[in-house]
C-alpha positions as CSV (number, residue, x, y, z in Angstrom):
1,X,-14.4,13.6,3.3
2,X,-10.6,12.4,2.6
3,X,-9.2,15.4,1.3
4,X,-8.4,16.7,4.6
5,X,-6.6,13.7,5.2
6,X,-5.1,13.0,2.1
7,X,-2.6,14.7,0.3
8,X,-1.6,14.4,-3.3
9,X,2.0,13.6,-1.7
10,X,0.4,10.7,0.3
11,X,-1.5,9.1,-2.5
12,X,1.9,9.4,-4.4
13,X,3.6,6.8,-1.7
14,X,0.9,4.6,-0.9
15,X,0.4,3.7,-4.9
16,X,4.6,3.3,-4.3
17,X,3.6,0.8,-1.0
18,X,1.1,-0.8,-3.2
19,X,3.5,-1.7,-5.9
20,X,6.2,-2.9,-4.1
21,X,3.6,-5.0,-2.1
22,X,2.2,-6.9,-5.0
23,X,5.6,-8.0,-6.2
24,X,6.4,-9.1,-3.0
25,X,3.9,-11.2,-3.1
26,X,3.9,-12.4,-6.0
27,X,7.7,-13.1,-6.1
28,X,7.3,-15.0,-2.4
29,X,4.2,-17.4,-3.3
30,X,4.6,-21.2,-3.7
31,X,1.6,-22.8,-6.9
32,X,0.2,-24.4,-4.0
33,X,-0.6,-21.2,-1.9
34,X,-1.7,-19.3,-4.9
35,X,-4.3,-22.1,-6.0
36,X,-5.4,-22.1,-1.9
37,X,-9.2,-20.3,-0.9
38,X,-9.2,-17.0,0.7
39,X,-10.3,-16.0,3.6
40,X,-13.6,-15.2,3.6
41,X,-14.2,-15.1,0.0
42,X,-14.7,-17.6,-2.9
43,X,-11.7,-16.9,-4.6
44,X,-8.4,-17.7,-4.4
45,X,-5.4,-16.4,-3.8
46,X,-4.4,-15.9,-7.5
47,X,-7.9,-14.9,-8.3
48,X,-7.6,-12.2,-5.4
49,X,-3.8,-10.7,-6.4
50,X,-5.5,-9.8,-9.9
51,X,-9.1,-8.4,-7.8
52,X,-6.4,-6.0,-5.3
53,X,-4.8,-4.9,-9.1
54,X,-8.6,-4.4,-10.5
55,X,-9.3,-1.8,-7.9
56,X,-6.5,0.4,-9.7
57,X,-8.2,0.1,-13.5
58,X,-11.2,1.2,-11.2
59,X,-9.7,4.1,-10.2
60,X,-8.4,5.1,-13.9
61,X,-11.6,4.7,-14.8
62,X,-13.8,6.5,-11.9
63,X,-11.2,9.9,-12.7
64,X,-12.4,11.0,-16.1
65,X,-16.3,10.4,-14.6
66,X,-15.7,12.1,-11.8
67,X,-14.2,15.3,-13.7
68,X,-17.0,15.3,-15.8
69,X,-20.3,14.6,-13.5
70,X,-18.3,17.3,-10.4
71,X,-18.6,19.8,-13.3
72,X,-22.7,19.3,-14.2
73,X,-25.3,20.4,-11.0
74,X,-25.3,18.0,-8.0
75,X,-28.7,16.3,-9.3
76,X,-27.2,14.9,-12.1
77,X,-24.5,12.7,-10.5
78,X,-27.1,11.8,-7.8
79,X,-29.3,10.5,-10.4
80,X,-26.3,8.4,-12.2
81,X,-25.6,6.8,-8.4
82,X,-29.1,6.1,-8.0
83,X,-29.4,4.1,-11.3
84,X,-26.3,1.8,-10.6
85,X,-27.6,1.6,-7.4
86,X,-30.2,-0.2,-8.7
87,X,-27.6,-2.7,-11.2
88,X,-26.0,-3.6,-7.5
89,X,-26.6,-7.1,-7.1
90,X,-25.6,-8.2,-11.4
91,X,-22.7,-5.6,-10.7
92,X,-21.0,-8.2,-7.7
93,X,-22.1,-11.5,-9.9
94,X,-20.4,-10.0,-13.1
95,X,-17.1,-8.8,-10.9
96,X,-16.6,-12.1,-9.1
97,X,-16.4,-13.5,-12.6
98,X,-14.1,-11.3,-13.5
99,X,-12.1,-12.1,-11.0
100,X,-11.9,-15.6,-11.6
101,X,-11.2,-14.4,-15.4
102,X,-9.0,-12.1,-14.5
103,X,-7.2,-14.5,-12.4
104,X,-6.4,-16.6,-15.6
105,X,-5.3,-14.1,-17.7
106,X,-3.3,-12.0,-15.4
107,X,-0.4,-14.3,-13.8
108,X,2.7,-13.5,-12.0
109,X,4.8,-11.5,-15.1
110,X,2.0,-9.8,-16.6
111,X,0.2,-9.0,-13.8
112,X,2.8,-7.4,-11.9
113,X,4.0,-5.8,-15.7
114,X,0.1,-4.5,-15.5
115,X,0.6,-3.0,-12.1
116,X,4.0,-1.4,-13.2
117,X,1.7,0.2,-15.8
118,X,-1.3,1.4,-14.6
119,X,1.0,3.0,-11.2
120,X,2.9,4.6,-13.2
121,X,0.1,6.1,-15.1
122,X,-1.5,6.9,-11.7
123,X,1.6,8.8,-11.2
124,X,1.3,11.1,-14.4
125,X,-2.0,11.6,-13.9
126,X,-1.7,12.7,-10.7
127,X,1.2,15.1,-11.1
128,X,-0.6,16.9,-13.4
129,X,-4.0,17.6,-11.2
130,X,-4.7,20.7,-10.1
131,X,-5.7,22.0,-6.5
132,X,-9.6,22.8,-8.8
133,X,-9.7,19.1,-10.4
134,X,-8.9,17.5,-6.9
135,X,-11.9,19.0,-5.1
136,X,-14.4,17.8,-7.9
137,X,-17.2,15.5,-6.5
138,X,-19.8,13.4,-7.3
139,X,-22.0,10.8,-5.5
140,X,-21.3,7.2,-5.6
141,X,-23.4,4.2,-5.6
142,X,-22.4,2.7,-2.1
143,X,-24.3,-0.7,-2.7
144,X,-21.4,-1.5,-5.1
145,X,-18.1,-1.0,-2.7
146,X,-18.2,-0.4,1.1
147,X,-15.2,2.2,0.8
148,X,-17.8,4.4,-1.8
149,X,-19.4,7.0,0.5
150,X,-22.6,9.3,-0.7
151,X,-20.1,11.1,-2.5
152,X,-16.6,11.4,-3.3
153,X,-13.7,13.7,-4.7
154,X,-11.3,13.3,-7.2
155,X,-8.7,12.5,-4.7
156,X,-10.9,10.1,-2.5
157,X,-11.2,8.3,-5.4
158,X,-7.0,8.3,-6.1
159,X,-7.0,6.7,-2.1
160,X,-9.5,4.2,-2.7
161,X,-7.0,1.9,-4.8
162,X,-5.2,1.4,-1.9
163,X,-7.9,1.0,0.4
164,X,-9.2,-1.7,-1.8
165,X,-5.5,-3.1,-2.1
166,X,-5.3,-3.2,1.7
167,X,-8.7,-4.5,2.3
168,X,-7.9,-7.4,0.3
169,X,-4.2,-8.1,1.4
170,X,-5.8,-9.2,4.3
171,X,-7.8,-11.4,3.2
172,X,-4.9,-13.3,1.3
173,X,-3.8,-17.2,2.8
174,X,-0.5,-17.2,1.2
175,X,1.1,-18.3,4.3
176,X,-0.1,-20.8,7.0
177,X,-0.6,-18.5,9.3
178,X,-2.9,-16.3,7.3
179,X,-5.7,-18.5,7.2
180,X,-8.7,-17.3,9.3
181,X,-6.8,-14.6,11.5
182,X,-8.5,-11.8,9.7
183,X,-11.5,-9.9,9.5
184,X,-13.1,-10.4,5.8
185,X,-14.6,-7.0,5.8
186,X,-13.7,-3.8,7.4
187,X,-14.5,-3.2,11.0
188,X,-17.6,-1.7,12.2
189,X,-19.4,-2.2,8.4
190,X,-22.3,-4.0,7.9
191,X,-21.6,-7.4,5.8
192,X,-23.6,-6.6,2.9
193,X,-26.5,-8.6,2.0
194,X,-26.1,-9.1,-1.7
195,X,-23.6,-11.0,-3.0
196,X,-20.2,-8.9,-2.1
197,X,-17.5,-7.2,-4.4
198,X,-15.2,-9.8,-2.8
199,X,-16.3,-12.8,-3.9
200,X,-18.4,-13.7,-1.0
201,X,-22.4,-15.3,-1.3
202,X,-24.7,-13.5,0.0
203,X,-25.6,-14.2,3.2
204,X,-28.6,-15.8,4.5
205,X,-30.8,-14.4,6.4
């Protein structure tokens, strides 16, 4: 679906955009404003710099799987999707944990030394693709993420860091102003009714 859109060039600056982002941030927040609730999710704003840097260990890896399940017959990776399909709702209980872990763990120096890293390694990986290895799909269990579609290629799955990155920049309050001016998920998608990847409860009915 992306790979029209996308091209390796592309993926190389937006993981660039990404990097330089998260320092920024980092560098710029006050204690107070990274202990301060997000917007529209339980955690905070600490909690969610280390969440937008988690979607990157996602994508390193989602890239070996994909390679390996776009090489076997379609039915097999449709199966795979179909059983964490069914994990959905422990999957979002164990990863808002880890965020507010992760949060501890990974503070200002190390977590932007951890994004330096796992960039960079984006980087090398990426360079040494080839036109075949990009197009490799598979399908994705879309209860877990709303950016996963049915299924997805190697480089859908290089963009989606930075479309989790973005999604979650927004819903950052490290400044006054930030503080519910922004959609908490992305227009014209359902709020899910499990508890979210975000950090939100689930909603009730």
């Amino acid at each position: 679906m992306m790979e029209g859109q996308v091209s390796r060039q592309s993926v190389h600056e937006e993981l660039e955009r990404a990097r330089a982002t998260l320092h920024r941030l980092v560098r710029d927040a006050s204690p107070p404003a990274l202990r301060r609730r997000t917007d529209g999710t339980r955690w905070t704003n600490r909690q969610m710099l280390f969440h937008m840097l988690l979607g990157y260990f996602v994508v390193r890896t989602l890239l070996p799987l994909v390679r390996t399940l776009g090489r076997l017959p379609d039915p097999v990776s449709r199966v795979f999707a179909m059983v964490l399909n069914a994990g959905t709702r422990p999957f979002h209980v164990v990863n808002y944990l880890g965020g507010c872990g992760g949060g501890l763990l990974f503070r200002d120096r190390r977590l932007l030394a951890q994004m330096d890293r796992t960039i960079t390694a984006l980087h090398q990986r990426l360079d040494r693709e080839t036109d075949t290895s990009l197009a490799l799909r598979m399908h994705f269990p879309r209860g877990w993420d709303p950016y996963f579609t049915e299924t997805m290629s190697v480089t859908d799955v290089y963009h989606y860091g930075t479309q989790h990155f973005d999604h979650h920049r927004k819903q950052l309050t490290l400044e006054p102003s930030d503080i519910d001016t922004r959609p908490s998920h992305p227009p014209g998608l359902a709020r899910p009714q499990t508890p979210t990847n975000d950090g939100r409860p689930a909603l009730e009915e």
